[in-house]
C-alpha positions in Angstrom: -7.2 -2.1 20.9 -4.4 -3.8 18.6 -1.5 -1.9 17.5 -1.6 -2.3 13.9 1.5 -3.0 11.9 1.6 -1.1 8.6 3.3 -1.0 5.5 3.6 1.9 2.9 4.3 0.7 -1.0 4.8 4.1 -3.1 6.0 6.7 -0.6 7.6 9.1 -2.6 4.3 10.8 -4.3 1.9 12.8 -2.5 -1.1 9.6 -2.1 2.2 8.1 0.1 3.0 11.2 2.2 -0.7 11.6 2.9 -0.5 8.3 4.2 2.3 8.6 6.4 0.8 12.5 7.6 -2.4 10.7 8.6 -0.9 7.1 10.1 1.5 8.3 12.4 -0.8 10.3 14.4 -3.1 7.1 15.0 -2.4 5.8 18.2 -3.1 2.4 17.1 -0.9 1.8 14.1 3.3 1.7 14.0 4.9 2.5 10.4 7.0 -0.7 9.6 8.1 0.2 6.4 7.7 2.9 3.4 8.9 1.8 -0.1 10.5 4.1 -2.8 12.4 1.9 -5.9 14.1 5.2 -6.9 15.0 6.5 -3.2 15.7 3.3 -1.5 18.0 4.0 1.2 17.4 7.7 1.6 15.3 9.0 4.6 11.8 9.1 4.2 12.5 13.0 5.6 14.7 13.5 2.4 11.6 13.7 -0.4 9.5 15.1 2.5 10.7 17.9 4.3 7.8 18.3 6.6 8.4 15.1 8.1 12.2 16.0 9.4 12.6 14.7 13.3 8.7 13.2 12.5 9.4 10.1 10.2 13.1 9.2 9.9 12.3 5.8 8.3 14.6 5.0 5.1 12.8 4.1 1.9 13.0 0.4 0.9 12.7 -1.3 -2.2 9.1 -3.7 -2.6 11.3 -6.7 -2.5 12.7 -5.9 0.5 9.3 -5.1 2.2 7.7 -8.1 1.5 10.2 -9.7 4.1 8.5 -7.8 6.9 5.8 -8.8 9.1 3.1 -6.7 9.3 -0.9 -6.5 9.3 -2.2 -3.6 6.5 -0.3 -3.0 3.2 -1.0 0.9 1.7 -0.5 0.6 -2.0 -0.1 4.1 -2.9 0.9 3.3 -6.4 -0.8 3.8 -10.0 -3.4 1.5 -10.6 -1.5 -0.8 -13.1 1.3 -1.1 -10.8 -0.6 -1.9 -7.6 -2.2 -4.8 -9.5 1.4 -6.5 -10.0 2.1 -6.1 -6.4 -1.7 -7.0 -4.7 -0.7 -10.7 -5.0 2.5 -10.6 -3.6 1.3 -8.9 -0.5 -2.3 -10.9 -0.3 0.0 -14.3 -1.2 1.7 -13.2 2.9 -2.1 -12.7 4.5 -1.7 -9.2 4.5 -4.9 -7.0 4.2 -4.0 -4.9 1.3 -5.8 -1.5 0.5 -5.5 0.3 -2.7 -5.3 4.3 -2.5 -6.1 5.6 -6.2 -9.0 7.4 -7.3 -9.9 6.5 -10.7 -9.3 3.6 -12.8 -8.5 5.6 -15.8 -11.7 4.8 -17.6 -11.9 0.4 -17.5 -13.2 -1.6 -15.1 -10.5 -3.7 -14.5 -12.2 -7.8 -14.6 -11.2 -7.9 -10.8 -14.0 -5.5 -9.9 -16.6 -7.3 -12.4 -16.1 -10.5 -10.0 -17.1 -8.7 -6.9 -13.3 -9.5 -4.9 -13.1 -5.7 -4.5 -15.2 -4.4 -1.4 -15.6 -0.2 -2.0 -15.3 1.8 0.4 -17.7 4.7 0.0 -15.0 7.0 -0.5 -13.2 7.8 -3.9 -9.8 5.6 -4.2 -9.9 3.6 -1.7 -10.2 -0.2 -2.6 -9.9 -3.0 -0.2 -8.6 -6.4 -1.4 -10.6 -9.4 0.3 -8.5 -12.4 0.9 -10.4 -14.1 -1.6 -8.6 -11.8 -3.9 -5.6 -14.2 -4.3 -7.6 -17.0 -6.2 -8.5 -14.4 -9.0 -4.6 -13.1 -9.6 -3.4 -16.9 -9.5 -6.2 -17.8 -12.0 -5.3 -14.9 -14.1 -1.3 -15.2 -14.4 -2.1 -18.7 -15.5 
């Protein structure tokens, strides 16, 4: 099987730590990146003690992220705020999954088109490459 390339936007909460537990014991995916825009620089170790001598990755800042390669983007972000970076991260061909649970009571007009797919689980949406269209017909 593939080795799948993963990125981590919003490490520094417990959605993102999670992520990062349950990811680096998959034998088929490698950690790439991790972002934090208030810990950039620090160890990803630093705001998660459990992970000392586990996951030395430093945090990054989104902009900087979007200048790697990989194949799965983890937005482990509030809702609002993983809508403003879905495009960015869809826009490089990345399969981009949303980890939040509820959508604090709206049904945001992206689900209401269909370009979300569900998983059956609680906060987990997965943005089809389709997806794109909708956000660059929106910011127009």
């Amino acid at each position: 099987m593939k080795n799948i390339r993963v990125g981590i936007v919003g490490a520094s909460g417990y959605t993102g730590s999670e992520l990062v537990r349950i990811l680096i014991n998959h034998p088929n995916t490698t950690i790439e990146y991790i972002t934090s825009e208030s810990s950039a620089g620090k160890p990803f170790a630093d705001l998660h003690e459990a992970f000392h001598s586990i996951m030395e990755l430093p945090l990054i800042k989104v902009e900087d992220a979007l200048k790697h390669e990989v194949d799965v983007v983890f937005l482990a972000l509030p809702h609002g705020v993983s809508m403003n970076y879905a495009p960015k991260f869809l826009e490089k061909g990345n399969v981009v999954i949303g980890c939040r649970q509820k959508h604090f009571g709206f049904v945001h007009p992206i689900f209401e088109e269909n370009r979300i797919m569900e998983s059956g689980k609680k906060g987990v949406q997965f943005w089809k490459s389709d997806t794109l269209a909708f956000f660059k017909k929106r910011r127009k």
